[in-house]
Phi, psi and omega in degrees: 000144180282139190231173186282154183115346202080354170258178185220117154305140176254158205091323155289170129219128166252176172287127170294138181238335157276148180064019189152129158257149192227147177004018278063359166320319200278330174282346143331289154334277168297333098043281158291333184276341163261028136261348168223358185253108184100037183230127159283063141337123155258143198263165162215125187259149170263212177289343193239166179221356125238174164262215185290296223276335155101033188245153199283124144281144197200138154269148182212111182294131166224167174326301180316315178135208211271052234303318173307333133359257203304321171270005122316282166327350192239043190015071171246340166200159197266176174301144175212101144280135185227086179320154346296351183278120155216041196279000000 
């Protein structure tokens, strides 16, 4: 899922908000922005360290635990895998 910043959660898919809002983007979008802005998060790299679009893939840790998670589970996006990141 695309997150603010230039990254893409990996694991995810969200609705799009650049180039186009497509359906729940924008609550997806805040969603992620009230849950992680003003928060400490560690970042985790898979196997690619961008995509095509030149945004960072990342796992992204908070205190709560895995966030590329946590926002599938609470349908702000859907499970998406994109080999090679599939840890």
């Amino acid at each position: 899922c695309s997150g603010a910043g230039g990254a893409r959660l990996l694991l995810g898919d969200t609705p799009e908000v650049f180039g186009g809002v497509q359906c729940y983007g924008r609550e997806a979008s805040e969603y992620t922005r009230s849950r992680l802005l003003g928060q400490t998060a560690q970042l985790e790299k898979d196997v690619s360290n961008t995509d095509r679009f030149g945004r960072l893939l990342r796992y992204v840790w908070t205190e709560e635990g895995l966030f590329n998670e946590q926002i599938v589970r609470d349908g702000f996006a859907t499970l998406a895998t994109f080999p090679p990141d599939i840890k």
